[in-house]
C-alpha positions in Angstrom: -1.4 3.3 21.6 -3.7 3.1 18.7 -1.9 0.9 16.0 -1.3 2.6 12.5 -2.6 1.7 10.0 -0.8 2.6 6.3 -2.1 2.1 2.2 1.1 1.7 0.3 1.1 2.8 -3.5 3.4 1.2 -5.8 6.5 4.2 -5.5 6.4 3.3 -1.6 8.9 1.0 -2.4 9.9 1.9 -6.1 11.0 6.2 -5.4 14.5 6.5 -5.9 14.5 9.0 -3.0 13.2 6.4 -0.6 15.4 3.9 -1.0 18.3 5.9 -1.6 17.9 7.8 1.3 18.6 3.8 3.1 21.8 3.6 1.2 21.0 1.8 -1.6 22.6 1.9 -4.7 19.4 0.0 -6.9 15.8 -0.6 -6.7 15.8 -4.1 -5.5 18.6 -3.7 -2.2 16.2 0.1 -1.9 13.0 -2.3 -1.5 14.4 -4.8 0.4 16.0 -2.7 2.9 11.9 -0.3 2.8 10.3 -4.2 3.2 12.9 -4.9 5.9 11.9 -1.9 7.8 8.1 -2.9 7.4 8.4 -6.1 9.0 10.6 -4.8 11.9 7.7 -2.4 12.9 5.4 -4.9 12.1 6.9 -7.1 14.3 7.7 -4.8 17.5 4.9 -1.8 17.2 1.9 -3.7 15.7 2.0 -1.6 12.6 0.1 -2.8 9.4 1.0 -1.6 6.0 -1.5 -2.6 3.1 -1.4 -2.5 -0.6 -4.9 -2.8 -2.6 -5.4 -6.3 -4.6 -5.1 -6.9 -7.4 -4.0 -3.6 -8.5 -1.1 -2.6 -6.5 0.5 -5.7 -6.1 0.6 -6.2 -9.8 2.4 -3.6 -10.3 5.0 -4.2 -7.4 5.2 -8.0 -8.8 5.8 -6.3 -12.5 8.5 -4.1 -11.3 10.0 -6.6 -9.4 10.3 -9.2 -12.5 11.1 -5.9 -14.7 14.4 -4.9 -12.9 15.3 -8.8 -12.0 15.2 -9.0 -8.6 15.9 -11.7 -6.4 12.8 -13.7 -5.3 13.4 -13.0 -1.4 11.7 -9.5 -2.6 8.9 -11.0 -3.7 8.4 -12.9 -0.7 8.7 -10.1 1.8 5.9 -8.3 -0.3 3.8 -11.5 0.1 4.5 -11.7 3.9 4.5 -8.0 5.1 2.2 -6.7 3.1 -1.7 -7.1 3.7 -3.3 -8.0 0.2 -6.8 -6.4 0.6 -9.2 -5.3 -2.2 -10.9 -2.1 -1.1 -14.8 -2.9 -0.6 -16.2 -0.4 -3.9 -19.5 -0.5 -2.6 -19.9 0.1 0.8 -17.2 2.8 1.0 -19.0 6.4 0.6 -17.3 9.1 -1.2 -19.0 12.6 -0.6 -21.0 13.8 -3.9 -19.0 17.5 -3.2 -15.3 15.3 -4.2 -17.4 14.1 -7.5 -18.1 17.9 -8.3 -14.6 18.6 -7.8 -12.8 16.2 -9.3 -15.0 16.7 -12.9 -14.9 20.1 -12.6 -10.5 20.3 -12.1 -10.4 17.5 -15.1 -12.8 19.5 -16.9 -10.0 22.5 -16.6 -6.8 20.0 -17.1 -8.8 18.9 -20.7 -8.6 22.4 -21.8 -5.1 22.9 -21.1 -4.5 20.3 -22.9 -6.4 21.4 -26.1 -4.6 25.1 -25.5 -1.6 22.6 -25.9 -2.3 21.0 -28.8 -3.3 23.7 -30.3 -0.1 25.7 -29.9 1.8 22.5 -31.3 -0.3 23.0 -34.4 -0.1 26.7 -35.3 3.9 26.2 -34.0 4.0 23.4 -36.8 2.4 24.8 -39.5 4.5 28.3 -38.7 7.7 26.0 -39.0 6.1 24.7 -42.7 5.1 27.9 -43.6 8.8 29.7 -43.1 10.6 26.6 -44.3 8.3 27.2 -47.7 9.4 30.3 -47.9 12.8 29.7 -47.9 13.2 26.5 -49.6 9.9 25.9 -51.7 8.9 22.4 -52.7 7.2 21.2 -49.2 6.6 17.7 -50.7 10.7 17.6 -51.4 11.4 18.3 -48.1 9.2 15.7 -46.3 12.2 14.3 -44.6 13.4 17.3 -43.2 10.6 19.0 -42.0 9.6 15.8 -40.5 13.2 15.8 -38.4 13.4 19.3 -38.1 10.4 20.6 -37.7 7.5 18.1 -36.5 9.3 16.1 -34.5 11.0 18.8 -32.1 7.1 20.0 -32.3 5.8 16.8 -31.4 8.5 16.0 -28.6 7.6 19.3 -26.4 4.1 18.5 -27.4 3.9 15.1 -25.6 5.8 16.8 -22.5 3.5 19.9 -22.3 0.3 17.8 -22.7 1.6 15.3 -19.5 2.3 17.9 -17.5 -1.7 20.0 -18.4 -3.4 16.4 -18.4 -1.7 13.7 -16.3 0.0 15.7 -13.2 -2.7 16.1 -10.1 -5.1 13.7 -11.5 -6.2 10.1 -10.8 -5.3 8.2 -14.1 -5.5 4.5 -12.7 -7.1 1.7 -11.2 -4.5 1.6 -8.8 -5.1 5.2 -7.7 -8.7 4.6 -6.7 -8.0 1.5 -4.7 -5.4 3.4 -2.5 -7.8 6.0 -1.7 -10.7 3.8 -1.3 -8.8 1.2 0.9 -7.6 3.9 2.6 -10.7 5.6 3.3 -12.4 2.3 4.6 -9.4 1.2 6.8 -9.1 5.2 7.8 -5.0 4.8 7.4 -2.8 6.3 5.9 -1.5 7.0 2.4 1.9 6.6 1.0 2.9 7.4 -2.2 4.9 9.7 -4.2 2.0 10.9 -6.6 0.7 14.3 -6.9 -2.7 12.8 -8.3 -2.9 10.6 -5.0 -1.7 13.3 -2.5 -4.3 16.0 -3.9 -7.4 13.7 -3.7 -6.2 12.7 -0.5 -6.4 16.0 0.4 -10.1 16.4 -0.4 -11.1 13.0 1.1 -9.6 14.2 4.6 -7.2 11.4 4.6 -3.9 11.0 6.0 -1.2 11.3 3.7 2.9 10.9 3.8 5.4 10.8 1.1 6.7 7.7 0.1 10.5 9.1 0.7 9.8 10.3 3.8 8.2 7.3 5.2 10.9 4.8 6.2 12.6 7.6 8.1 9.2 7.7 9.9 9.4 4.3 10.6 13.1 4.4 11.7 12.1 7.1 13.6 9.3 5.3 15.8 11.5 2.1 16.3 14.2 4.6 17.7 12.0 6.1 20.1 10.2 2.4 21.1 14.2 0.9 21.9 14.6 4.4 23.9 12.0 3.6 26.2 12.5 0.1 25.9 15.7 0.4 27.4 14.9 3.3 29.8 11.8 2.2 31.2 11.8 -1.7 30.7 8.7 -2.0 29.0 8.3 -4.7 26.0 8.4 -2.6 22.2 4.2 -3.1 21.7 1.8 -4.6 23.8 -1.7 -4.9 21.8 -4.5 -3.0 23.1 -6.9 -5.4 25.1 -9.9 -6.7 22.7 -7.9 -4.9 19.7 -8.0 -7.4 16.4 -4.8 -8.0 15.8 -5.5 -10.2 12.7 -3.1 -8.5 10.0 
């Protein structure tokens, strides 16, 4: 058997649907119990899970100080997770994914302009009536300010995330994944729609970050079956295969 190979993104072992679906009631028992199930098929199937360096693991250090976990979490990351920085210049990217991805953020730019400018004929609508109605606009800074622009700029902000930032690559962190990835030719877990689409296009392997420990449970189920059926040890290493990480 071939060993897999997996590029974790930060929500790997941060979705609240991953660790949740292990029983977990927080983040820090949800990534212990994902880390724990890392090292066990580390351990008995030869699989290796990477995160890119130093982007990823920044982040997974940051939320781990953020939501004060223990340092045993910390550790397990440092232990079961191959550090690797994704080699920027060697990897080749196909010049037909360039085209694509400036021509979709050329078309997410302009919903986001069609955005904005709703929020500004919806605001000066709202100043307009209120006008009317009421008459001295400089009187009624305050309350057109709580009334009417800040409702505006509220569903503003949330209408321009979802035109401009869902579907697209908007990190550091985002590249390396895919990059790594592509050089290593693994896998990709995470939970981002930005990350699954280009994914996609680079004809990469891709799993959901909630769905992946029950793929690892899964396989270490199956190895114990035979195991136990046939007598054979969990994960004997291919002859000649490099088994350093």
């Amino acid at each position: 058997m071939l060993r897999q190979r997996f590029v974790l993104d930060t929500t790997a072992l941060t979705d609240s649907l991953a660790w949740e679906g292990e029983g977990c009631t927080n983040i820090c028992e949800g990534m212990n119990a994902i880390l724990d199930s890392i090292a066990e098929a580390r351990l008995h199937l030869g699989i290796s899970c990477y995160i890119p360096y130093p982007s990823v693991y920044n982040e997974i250090r940051d939320f781990v100080k953020h939501n004060d976990c223990d340092d045993a979490v910390l550790i397990k990351v440092d232990t079961w997770l191959v550090k690797m920085t994704p080699d920027r210049y060697e990897v080749k990217i196909p010049s037909k994914v360039f085209y694509e991805y400036v021509y979709y953020m050329r078309s997410r730019i302009n919903k986001g302009m069609n955005v904005a400018e709703e929020a500004i004929w919806e605001a000066v609508a709202r100043c307009v009536a209120l006008s009317a109605t009421e008459g001295d606009l400089a009187a009624m800074r305050d309350e057109i300010e709580r009334e009417a622009v800040g409702g505006i700029v509220r569903k503003f902000r949330e209408k321009y995330r979802n035109a401009l930032r869902y579907g697209i690559l908007d990190s550091a962190p985002d590249i390396d994944i895919l990059l790594l990835a592509k050089e290593l030719n693994a896998a990709v877990i995470s939970q981002d729609l930005g990350v699954q689409r280009w994914a996609e296009q680079l004809g990469l392997r891709y799993l959901e970050a909630r769905t992946f420990p029950v793929m690892i449970k899964e396989y270490l189920s199956r190895a114990r079956a035979i195991q136990k059926s046939d007598g054979l040890p969990l994960y004997v290493p291919p002859t000649g295969e490099d088994d350093t990480f």
